[in-house]
Residue frames as a rotation matrix with the C-alpha (Angstrom) as fourth column:
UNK 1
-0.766 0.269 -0.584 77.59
-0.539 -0.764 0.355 97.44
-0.350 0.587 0.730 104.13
UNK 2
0.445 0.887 0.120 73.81
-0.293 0.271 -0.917 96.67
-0.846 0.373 0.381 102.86
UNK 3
-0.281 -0.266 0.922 73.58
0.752 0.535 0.384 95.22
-0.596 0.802 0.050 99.53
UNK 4
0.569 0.234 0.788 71.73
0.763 -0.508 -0.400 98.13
0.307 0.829 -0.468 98.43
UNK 5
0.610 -0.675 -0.414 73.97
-0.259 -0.664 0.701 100.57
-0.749 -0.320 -0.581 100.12
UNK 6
-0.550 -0.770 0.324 76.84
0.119 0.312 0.942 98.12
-0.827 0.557 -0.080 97.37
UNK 7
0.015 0.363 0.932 74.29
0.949 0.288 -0.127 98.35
-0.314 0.886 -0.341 94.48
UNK 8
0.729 0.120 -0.673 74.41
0.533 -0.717 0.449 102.16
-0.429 -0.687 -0.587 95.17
UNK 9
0.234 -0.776 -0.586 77.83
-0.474 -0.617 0.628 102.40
-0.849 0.131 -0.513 94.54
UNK 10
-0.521 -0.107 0.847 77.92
0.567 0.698 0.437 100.13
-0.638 0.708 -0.303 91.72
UNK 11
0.522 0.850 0.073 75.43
0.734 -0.404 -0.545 102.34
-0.434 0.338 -0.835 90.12
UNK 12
0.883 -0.355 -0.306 77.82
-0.335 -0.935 0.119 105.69
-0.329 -0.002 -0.944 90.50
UNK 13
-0.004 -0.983 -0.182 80.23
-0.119 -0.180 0.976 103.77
-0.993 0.026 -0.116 89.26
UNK 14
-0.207 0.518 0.830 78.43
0.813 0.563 -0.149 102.52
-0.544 0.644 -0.537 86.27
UNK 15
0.792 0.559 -0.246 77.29
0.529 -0.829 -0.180 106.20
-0.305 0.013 -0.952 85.90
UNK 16
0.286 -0.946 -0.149 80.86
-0.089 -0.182 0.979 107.41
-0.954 -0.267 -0.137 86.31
UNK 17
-0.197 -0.549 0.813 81.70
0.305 0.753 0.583 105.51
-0.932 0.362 0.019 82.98
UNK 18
-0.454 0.254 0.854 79.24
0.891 0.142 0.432 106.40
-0.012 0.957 -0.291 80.71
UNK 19
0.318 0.591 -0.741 78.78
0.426 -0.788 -0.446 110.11
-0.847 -0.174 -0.502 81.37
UNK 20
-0.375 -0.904 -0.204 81.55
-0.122 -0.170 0.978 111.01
-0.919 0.392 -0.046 79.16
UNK 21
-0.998 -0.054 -0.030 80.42
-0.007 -0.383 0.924 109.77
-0.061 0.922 0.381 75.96
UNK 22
-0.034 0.943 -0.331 76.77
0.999 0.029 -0.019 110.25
-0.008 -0.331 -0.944 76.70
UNK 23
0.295 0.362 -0.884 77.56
0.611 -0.783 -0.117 113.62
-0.735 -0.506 -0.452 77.11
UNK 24
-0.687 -0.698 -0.204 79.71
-0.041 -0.243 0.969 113.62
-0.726 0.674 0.139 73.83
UNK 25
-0.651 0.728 0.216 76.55
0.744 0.556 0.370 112.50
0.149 0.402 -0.904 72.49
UNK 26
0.143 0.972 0.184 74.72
0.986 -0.155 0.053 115.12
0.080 0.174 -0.981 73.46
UNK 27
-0.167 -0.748 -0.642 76.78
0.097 -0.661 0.744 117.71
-0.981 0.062 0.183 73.22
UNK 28
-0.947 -0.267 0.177 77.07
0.115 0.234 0.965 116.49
-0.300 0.935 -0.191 69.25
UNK 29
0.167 0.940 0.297 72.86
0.938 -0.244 0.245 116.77
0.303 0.238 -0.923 68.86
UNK 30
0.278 0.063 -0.959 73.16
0.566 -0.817 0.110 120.04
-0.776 -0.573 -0.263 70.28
UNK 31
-0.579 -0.461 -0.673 75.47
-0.292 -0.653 0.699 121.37
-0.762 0.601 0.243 67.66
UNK 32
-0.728 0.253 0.638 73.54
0.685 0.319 0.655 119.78
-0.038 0.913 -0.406 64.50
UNK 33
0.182 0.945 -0.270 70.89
0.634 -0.323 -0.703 122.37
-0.752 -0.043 -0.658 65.54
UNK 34
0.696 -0.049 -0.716 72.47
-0.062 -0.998 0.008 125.39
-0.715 0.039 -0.698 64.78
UNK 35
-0.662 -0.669 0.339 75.59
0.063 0.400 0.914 123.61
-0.747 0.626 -0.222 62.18
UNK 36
0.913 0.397 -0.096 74.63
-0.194 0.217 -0.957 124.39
-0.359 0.892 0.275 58.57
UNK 37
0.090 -0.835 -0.542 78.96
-0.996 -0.086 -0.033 123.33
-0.020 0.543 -0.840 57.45
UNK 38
0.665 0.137 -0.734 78.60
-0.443 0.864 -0.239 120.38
0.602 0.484 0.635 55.44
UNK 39
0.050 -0.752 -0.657 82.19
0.189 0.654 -0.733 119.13
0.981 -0.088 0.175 57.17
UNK 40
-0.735 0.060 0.676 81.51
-0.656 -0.316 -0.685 120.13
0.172 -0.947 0.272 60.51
UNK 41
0.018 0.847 0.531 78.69
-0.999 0.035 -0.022 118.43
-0.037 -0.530 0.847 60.57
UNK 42
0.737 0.035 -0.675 80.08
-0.132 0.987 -0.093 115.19
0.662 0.158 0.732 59.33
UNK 43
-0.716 -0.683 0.147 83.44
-0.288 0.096 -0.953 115.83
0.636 -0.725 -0.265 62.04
UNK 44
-0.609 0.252 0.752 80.20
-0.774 -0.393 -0.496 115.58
0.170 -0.885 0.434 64.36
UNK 45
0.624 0.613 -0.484 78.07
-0.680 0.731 0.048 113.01
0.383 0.300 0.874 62.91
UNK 46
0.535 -0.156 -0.830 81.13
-0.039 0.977 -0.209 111.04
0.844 0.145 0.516 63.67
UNK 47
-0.742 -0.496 0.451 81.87
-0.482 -0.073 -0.873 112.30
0.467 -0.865 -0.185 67.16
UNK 48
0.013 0.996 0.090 78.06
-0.994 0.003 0.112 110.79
0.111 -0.091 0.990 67.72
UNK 49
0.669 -0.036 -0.742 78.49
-0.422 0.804 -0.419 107.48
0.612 0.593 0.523 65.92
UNK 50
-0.329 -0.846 -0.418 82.05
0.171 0.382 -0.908 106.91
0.929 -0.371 0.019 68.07
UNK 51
-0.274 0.659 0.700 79.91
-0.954 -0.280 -0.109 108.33
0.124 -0.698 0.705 71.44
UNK 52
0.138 0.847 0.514 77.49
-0.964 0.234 -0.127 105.75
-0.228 -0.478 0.848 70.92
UNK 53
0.343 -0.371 -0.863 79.85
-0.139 0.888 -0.438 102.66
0.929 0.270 0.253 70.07
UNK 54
-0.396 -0.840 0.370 81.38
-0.496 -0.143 -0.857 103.58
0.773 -0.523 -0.360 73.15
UNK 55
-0.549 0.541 0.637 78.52
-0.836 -0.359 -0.415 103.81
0.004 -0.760 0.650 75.21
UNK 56
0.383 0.548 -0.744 77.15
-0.820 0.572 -0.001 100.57
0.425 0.611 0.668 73.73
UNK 57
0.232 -0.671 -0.704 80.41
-0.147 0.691 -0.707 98.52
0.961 0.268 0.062 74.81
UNK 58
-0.609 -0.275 0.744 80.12
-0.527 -0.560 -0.639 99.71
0.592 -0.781 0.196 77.91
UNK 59
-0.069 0.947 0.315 76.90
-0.997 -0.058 -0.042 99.02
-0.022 -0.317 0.948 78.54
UNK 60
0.745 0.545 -0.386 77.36
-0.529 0.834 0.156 95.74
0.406 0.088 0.909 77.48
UNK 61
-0.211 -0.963 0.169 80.41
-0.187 -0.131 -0.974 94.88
0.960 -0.237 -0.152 79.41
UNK 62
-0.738 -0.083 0.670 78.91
-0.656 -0.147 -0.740 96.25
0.160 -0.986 0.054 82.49
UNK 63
0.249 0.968 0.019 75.90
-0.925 0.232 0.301 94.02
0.288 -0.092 0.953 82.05
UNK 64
0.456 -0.405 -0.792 78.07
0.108 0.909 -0.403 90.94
0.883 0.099 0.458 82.39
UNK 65
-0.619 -0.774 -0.134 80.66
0.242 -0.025 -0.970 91.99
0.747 -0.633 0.203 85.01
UNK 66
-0.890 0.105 0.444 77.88
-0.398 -0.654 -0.644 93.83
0.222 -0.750 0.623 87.32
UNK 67
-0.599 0.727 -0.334 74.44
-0.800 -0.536 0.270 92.60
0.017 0.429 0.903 86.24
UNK 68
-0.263 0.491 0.831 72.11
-0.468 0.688 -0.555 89.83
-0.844 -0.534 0.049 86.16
UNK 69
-0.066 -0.015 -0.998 72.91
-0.966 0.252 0.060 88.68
0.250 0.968 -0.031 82.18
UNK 70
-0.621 -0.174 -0.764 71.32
-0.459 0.871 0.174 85.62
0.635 0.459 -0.621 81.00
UNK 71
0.234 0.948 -0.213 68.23
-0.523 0.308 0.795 85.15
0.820 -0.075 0.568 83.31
UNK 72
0.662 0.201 0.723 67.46
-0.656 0.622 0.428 82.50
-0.364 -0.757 0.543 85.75
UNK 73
0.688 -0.607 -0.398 70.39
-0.075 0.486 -0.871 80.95
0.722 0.629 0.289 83.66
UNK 74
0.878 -0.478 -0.026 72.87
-0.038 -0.124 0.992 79.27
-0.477 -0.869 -0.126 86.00
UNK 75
0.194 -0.718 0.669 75.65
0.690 0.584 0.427 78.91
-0.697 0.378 0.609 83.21
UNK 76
0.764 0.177 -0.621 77.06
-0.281 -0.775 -0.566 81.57
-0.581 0.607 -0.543 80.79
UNK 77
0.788 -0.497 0.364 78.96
0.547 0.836 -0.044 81.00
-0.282 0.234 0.931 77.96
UNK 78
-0.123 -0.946 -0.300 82.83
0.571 -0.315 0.758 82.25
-0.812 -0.078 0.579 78.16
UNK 79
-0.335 -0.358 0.871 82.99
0.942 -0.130 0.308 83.69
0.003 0.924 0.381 74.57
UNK 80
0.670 0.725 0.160 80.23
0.611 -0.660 0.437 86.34
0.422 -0.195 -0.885 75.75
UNK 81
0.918 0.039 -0.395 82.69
0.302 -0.713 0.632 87.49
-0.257 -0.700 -0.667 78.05
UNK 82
-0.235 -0.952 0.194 85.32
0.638 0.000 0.770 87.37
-0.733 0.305 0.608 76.01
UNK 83
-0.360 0.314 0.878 83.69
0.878 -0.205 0.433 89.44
0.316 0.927 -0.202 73.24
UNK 84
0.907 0.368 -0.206 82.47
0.386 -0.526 0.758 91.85
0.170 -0.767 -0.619 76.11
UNK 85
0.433 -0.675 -0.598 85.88
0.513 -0.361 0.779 92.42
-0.741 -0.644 0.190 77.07
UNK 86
-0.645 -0.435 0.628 87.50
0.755 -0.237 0.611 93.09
-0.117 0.868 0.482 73.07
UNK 87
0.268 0.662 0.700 84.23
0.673 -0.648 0.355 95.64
0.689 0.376 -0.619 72.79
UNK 88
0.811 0.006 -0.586 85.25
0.524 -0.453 0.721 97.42
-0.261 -0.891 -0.371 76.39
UNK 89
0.107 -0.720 -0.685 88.92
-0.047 -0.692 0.720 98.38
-0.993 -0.045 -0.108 75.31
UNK 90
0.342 0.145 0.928 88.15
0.933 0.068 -0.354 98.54
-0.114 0.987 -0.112 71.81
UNK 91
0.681 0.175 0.711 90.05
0.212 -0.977 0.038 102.16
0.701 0.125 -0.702 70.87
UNK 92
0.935 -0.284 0.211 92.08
-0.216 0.013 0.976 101.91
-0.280 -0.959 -0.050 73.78
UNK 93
0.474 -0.414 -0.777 95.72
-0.668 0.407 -0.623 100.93
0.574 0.814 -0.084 73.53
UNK 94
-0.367 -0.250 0.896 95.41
-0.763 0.632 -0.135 97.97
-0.532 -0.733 -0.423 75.35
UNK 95
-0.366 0.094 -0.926 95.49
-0.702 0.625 0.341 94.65
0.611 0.775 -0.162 73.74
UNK 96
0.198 0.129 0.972 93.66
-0.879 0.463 0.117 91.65
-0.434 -0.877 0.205 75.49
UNK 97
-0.600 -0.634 -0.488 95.27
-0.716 0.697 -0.026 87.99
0.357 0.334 -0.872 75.36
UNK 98
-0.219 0.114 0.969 92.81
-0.839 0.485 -0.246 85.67
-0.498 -0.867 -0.011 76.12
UNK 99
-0.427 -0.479 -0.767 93.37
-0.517 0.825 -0.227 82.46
0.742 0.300 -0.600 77.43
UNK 100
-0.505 0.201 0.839 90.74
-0.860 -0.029 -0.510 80.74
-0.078 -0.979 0.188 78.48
UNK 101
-0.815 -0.152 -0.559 89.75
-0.398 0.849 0.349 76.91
0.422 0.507 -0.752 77.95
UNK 102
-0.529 0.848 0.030 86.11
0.509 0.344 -0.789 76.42
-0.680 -0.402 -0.614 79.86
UNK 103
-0.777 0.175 0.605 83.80
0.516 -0.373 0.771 77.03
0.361 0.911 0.199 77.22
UNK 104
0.128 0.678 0.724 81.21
-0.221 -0.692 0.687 78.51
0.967 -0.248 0.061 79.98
UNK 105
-0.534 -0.748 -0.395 80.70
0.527 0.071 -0.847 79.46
0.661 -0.660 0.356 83.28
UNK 106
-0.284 0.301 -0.910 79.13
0.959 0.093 -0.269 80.47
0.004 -0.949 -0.315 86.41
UNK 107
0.876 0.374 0.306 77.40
0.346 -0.927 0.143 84.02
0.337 -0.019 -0.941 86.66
UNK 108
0.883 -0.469 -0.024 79.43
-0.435 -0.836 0.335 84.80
-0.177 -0.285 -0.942 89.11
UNK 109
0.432 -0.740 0.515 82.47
0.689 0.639 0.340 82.97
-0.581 0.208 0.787 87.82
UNK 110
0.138 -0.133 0.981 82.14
0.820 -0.541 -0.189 85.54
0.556 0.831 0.034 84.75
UNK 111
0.902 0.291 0.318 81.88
0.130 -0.887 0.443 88.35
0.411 -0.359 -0.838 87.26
UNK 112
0.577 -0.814 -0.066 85.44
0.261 0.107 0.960 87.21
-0.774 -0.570 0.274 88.84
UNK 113
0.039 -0.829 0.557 86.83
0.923 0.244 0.298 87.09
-0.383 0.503 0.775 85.46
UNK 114
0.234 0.474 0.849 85.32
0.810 -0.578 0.099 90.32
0.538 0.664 -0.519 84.47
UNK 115
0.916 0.367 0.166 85.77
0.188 -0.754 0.629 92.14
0.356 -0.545 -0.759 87.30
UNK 116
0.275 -0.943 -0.187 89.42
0.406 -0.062 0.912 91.43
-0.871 -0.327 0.366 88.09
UNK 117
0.117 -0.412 0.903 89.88
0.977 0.209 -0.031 91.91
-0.176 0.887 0.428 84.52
UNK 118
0.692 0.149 0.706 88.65
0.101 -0.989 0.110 95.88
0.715 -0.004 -0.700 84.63
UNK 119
0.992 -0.125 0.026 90.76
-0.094 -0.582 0.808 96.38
-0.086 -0.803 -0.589 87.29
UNK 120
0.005 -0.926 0.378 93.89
0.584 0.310 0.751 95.08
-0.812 0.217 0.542 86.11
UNK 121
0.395 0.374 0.839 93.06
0.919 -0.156 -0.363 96.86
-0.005 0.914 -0.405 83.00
UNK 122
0.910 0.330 0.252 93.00
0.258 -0.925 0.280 100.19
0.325 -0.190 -0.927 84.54
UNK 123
0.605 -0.695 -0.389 96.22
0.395 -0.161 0.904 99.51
-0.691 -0.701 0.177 86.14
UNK 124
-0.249 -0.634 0.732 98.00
0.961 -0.065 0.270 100.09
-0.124 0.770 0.626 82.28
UNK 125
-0.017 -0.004 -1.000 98.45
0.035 -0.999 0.003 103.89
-0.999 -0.035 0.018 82.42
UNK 126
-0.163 -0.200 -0.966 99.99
-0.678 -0.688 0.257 103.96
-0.716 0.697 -0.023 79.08
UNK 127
0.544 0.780 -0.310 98.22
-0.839 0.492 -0.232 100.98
-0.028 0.386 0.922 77.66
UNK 128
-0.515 -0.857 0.028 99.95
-0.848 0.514 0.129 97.29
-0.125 0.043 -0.991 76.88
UNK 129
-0.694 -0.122 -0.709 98.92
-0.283 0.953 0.113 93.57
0.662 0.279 -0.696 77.36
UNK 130
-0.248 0.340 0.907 96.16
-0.901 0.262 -0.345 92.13
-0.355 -0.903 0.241 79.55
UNK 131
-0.170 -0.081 -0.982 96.02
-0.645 0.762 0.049 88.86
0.745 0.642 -0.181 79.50
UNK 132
0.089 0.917 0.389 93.26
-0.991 0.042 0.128 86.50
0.101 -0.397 0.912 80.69
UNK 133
-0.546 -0.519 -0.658 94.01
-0.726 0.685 0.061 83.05
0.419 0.511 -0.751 81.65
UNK 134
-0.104 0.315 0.943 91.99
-0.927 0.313 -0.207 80.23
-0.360 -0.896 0.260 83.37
UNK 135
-0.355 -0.406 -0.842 92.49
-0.718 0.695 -0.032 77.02
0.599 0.593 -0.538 83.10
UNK 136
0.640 0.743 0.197 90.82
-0.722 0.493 0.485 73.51
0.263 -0.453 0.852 84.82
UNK 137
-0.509 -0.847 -0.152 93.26
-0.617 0.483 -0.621 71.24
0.599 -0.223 -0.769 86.97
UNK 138
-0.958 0.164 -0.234 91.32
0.284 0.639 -0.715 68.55
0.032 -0.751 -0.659 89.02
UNK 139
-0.151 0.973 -0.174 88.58
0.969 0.180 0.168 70.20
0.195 -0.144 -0.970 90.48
UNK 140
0.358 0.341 -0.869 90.08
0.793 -0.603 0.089 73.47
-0.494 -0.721 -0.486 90.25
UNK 141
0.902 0.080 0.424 89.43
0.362 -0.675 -0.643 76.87
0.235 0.734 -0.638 88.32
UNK 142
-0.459 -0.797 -0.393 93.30
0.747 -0.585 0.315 78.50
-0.481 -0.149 0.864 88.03
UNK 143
0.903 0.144 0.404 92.48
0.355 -0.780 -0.516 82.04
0.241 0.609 -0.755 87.10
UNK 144
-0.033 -0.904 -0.427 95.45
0.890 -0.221 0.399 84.26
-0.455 -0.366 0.812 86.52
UNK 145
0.855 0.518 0.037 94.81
0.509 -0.822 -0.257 87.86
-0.102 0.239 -0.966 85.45
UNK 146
-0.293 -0.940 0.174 98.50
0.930 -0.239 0.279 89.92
-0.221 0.244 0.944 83.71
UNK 147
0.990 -0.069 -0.121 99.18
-0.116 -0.892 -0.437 93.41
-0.078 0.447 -0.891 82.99
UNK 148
-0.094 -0.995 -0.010 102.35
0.691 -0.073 0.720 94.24
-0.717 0.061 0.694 81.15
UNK 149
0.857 0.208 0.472 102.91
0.353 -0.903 -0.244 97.65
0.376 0.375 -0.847 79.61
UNK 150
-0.009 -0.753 0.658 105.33
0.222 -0.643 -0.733 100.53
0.975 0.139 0.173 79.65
UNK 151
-0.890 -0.408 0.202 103.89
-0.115 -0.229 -0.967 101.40
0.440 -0.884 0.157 83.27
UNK 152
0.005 0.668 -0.744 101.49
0.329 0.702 0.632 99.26
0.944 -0.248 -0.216 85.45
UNK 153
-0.949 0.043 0.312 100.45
-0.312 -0.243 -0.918 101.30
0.036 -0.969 0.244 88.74
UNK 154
-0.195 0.771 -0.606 98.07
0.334 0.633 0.699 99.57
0.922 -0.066 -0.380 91.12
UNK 155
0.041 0.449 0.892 96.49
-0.514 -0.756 0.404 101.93
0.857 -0.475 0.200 93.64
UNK 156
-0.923 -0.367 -0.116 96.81
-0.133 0.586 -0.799 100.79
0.362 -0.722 -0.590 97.47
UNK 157
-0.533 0.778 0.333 93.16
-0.688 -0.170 -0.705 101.34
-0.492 -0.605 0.626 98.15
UNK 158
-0.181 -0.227 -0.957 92.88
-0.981 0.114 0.158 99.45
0.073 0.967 -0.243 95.34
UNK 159
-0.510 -0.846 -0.159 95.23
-0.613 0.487 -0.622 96.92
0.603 -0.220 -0.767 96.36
UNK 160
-0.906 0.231 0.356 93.24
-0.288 0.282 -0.915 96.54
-0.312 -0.931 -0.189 99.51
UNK 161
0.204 0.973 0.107 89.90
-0.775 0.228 -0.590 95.86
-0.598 0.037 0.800 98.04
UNK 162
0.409 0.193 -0.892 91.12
-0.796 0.553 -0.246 93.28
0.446 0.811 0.380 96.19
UNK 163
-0.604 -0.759 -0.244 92.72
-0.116 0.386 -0.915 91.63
0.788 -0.525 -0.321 99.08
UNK 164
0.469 0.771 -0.431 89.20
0.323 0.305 0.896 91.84
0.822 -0.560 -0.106 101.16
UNK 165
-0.698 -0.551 -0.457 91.56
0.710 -0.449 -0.542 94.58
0.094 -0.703 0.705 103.51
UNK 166
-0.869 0.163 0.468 89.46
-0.006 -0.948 0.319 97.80
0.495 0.274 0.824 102.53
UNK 167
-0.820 0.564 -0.102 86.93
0.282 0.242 -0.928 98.61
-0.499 -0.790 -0.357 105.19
UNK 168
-0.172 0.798 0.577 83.39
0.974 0.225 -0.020 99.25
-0.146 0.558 -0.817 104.35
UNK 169
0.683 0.168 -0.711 83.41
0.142 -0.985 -0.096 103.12
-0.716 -0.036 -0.697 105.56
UNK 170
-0.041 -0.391 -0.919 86.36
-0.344 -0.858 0.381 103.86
-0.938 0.332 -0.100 102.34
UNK 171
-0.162 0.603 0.781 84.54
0.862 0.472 -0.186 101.76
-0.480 0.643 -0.597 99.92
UNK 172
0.077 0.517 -0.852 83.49
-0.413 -0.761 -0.499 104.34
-0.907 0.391 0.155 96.97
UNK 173
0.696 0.638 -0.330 82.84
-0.360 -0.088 -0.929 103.94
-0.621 0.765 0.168 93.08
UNK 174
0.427 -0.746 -0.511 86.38
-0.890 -0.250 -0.381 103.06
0.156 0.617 -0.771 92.20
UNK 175
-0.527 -0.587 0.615 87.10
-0.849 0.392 -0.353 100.80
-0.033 -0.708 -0.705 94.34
UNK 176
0.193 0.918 0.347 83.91
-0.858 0.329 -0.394 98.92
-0.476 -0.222 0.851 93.88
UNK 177
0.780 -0.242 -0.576 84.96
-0.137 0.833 -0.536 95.99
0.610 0.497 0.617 91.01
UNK 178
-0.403 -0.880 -0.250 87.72
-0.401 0.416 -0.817 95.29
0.823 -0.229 -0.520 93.28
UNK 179
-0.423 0.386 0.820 85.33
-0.889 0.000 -0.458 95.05
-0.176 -0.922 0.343 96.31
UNK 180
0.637 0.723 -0.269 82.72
-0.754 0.510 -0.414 93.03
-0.162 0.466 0.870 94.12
UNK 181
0.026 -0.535 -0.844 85.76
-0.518 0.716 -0.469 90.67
0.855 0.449 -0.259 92.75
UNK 182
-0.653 -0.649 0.391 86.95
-0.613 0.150 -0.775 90.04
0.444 -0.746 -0.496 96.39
UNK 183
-0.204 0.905 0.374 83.53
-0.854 0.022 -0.519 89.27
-0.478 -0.426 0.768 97.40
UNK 184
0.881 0.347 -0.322 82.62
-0.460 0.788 -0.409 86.53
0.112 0.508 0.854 94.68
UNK 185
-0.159 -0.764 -0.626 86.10
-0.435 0.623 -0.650 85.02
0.886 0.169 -0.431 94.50
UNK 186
-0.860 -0.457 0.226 85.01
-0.336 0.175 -0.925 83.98
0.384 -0.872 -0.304 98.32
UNK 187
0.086 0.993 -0.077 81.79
-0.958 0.061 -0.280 83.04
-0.273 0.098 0.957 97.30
UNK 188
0.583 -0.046 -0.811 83.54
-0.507 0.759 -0.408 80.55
0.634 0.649 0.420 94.97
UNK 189
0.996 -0.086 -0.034 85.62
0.083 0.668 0.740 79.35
-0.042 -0.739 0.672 97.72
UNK 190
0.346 -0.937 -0.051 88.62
0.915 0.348 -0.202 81.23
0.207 0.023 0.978 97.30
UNK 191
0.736 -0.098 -0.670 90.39
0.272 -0.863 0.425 84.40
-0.620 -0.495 -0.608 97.65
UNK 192
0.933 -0.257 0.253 92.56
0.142 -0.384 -0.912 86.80
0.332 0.887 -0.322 95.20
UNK 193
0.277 -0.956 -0.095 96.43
0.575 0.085 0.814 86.94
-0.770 -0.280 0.573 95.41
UNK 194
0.949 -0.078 -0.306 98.27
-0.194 -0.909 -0.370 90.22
-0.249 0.411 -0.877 94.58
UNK 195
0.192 -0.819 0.541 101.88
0.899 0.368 0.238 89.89
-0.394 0.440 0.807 92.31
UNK 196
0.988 -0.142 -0.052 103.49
-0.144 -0.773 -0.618 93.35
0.048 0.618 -0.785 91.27
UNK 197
0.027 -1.000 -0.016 107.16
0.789 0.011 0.614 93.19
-0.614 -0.029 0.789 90.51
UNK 198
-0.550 -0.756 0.355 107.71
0.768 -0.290 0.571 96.93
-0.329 0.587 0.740 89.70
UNK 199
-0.279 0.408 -0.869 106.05
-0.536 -0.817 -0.212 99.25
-0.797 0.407 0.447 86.66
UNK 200
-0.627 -0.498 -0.599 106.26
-0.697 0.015 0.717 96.67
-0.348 0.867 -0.356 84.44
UNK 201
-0.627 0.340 -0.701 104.04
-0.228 0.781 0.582 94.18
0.745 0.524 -0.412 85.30
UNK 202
-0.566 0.389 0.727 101.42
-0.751 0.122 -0.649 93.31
-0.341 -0.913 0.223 87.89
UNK 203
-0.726 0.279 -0.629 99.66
-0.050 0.891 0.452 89.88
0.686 0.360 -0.633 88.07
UNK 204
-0.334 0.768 0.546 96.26
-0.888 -0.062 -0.455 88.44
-0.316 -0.637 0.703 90.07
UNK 205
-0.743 0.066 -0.666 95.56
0.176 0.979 -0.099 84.75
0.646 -0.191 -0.739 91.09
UNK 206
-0.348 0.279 0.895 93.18
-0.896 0.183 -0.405 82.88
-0.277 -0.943 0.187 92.46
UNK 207
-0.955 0.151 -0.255 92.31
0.116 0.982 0.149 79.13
0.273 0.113 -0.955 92.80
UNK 208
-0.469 0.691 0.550 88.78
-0.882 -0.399 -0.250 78.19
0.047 -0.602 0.797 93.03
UNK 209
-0.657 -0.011 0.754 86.39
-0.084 0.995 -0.059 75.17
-0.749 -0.102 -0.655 93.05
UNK 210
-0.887 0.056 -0.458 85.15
-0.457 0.022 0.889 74.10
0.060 0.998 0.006 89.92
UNK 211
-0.736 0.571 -0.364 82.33
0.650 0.746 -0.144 72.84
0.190 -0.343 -0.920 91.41
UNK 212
-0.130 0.683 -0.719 80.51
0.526 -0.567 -0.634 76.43
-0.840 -0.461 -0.285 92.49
């Protein structure tokens, strides 16, 4: 697959995300036309206001995990993406645990952590624990990426893009951050490693060099 053929679908997924409250958003200007009930219009004002926090968190999120945040900058600093993630499932009823002890990091370093992270994320149907670890041993990055939750499905097509299995022809918009992870984690000189024991829990590893 081209790169822009992968930027493509990165797009539609990106799109995908933020129609919803974009559309809650306008939807909510719509009604203020014609609304003259004082409390209606504040139930709406604050379908607007929540809309466009949403869309905001998003936006910044995806700029980190997809994007080209921080310039000609070859270093980003961790907290960013840690503050990125707490805005993403803000509302949500997923809690995030992170543990992570490099105070910064590679572009695409952040994109590994970011991008495995959304996908593990997604895996908590009914919401629970994700929890972000990476740690520095020698000369090498341990990432370790947790869901735990009431019930923790992880999609085989999934499964496979995060495993660098999933061919290029069933690639599509979902699938993409798992494609993208697979991709950089093998940039960095390694390769993701899939743990599910159950509904209850599902885990993602990889080792890289602290050096890229």
């Amino acid at each position: 697959m081209s790169n822009l053929d992968f930027a493509a679908l990165l797009c539609s997924r990106l799109c995908h995300d933020l129609v919803s409250p974009v559309g809650a958003i306008n939807n909510g200007l719509e009604i203020l036309e014609d609304e003259k009930d004082p409390s209606m219009r504040e139930a709406v004002l604050d379908l607007i206001t929540a809309s466009t926090r949403q869309t905001a968190n998003k936006l910044q999120f995806f700029r980190l995990a997809f994007g080209a945040a921080g310039g000609f900058s070859s270093q980003l600093d961790l907290r960013e993406a840690e503050k990125a993630f707490n805005l993403l499932l803000d509302g949500s009823r997923t809690a995030l645990n992170w543990k992570v002890t490099e105070p910064s990091g590679s572009k695409n370093l952040v994109k590994l952590l970011l991008n495995v992270g959304l996908v593990v994320s997604e895996c908590l149907i009914r919401g629970g624990t994700l929890t972000i670890k990476m740690d520095k041993e020698d000369n090498q990055l341990r990432l370790v990426v947790a869901a735990t939750g009431g019930r923790v499905i992880l999609q085989d097509v999934v499964k496979d893009a995060l495993l660098g299995k999933l061919s290029e022809a069933e690639l599509e918009p979902r699938t993409a951050p798992a494609y993208l992870a697979a991709q950089v984690a093998g940039e960095l000189g390694g390769a993701l490693v899939v743990v599910q024991e159950g509904e209850e829990s599902l885990i993602v590893k990889a080792v890289i060099d602290s050096m890229n």
